[in-house]
C-alpha positions as CSV (number, residue, x, y, z in Angstrom):
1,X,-0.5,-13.4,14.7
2,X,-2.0,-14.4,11.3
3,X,-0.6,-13.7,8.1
4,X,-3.1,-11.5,6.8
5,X,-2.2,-9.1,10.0
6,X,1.2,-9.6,9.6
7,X,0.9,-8.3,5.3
8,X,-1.6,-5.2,6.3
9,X,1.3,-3.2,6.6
10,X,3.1,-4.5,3.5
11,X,0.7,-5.1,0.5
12,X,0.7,-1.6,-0.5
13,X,4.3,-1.6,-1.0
14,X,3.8,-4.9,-3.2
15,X,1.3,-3.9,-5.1
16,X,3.2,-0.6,-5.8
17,X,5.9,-3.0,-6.8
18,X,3.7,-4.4,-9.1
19,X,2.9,-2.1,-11.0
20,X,6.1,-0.6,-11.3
21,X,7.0,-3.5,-13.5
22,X,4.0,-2.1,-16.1
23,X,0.2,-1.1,-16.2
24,X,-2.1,-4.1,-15.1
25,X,-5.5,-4.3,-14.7
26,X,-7.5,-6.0,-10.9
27,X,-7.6,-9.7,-12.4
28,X,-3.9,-10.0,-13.4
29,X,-3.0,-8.1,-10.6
30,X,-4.6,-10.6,-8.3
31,X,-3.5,-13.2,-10.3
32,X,0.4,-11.8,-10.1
33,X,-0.2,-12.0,-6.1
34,X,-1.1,-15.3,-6.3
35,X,1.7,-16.2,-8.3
36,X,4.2,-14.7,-5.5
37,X,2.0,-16.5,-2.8
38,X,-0.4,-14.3,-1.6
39,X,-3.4,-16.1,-2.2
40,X,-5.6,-14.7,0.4
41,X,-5.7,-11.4,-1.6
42,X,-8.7,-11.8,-4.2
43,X,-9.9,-9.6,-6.3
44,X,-12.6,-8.3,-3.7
45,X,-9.8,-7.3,-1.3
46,X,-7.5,-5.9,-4.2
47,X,-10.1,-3.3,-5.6
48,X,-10.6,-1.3,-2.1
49,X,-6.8,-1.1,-1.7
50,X,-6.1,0.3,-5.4
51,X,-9.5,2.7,-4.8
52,X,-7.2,4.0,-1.7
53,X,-4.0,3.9,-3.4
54,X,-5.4,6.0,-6.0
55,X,-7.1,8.5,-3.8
56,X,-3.6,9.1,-2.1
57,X,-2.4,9.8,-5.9
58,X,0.4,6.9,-5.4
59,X,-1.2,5.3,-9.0
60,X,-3.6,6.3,-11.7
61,X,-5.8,4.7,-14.0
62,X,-6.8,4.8,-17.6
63,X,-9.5,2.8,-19.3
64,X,-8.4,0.4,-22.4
65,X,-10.6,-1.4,-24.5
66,X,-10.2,-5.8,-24.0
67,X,-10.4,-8.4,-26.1
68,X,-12.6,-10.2,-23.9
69,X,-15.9,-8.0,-22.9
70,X,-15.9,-4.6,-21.4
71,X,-12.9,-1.6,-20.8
72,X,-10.9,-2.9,-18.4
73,X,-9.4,-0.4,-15.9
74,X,-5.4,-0.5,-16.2
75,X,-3.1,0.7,-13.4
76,X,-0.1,2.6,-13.3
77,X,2.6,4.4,-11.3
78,X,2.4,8.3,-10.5
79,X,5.6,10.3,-9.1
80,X,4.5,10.2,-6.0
81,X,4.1,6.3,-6.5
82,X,7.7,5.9,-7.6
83,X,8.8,7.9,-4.4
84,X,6.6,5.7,-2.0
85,X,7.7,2.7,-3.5
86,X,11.8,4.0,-3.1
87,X,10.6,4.4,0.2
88,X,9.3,1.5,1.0
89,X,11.9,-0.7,-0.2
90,X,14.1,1.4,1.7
91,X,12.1,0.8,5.2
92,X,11.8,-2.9,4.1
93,X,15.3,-3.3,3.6
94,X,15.8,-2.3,7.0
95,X,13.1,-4.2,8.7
96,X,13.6,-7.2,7.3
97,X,17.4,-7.0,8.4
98,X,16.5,-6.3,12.0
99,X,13.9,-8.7,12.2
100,X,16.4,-11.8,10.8
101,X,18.6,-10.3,12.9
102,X,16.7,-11.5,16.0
103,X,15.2,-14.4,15.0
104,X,18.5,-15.4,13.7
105,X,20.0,-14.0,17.2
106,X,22.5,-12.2,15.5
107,X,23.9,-8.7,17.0
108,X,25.1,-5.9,14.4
């Protein structure tokens, strides 16, 4: 199975993460992924999973003006963001225990 598969099912919850830390914009989100070493997440796949986050009213956007060239488009948690993310970290907790817990072979 490749990475990318394997992260489907996660990104949302680290780019919720993300933000929770304080509004960003696509570039220095992207570049914050990178950072944590997710490189294969550009700004081209990025866009299409804030456009869906945003639709499900998990974050919300404002325009700023930038130093450098047009309004950029800044990012930040709703309510119902904060909750999904508490959520997830819940259900990562837990998978991430069971799943060490195996390759580990270790019984509870």
């Amino acid at each position: 199975m490749q990475t990318t598969q394997m992260l489907k099912g996660i990104i949302d919850g680290c780019i919720l993460s993300i933000i929770s830390e304080g509004e960003v914009y696509g570039y220095e989100l992207a570049s914050k992924l990178d950072h944590y070493g997710f490189e294969a997440f550009s700004e081209g796949t990025i866009y299409p999973i804030l456009i869906r986050l945003q639709k499900d009213q998990l974050i919300q956007s404002t325009l700023k003006k930038s130093t450098a060239g047009p309004k950029r488009k800044y990012y930040s948690l709703t309510k119902k963001g904060e909750e999904e993310l508490g959520d997830f970290q819940k259900r990562w907790i837990h998978l991430s225990t069971t799943v060490n817990q195996i390759l580990n072979k270790e019984s509870e």
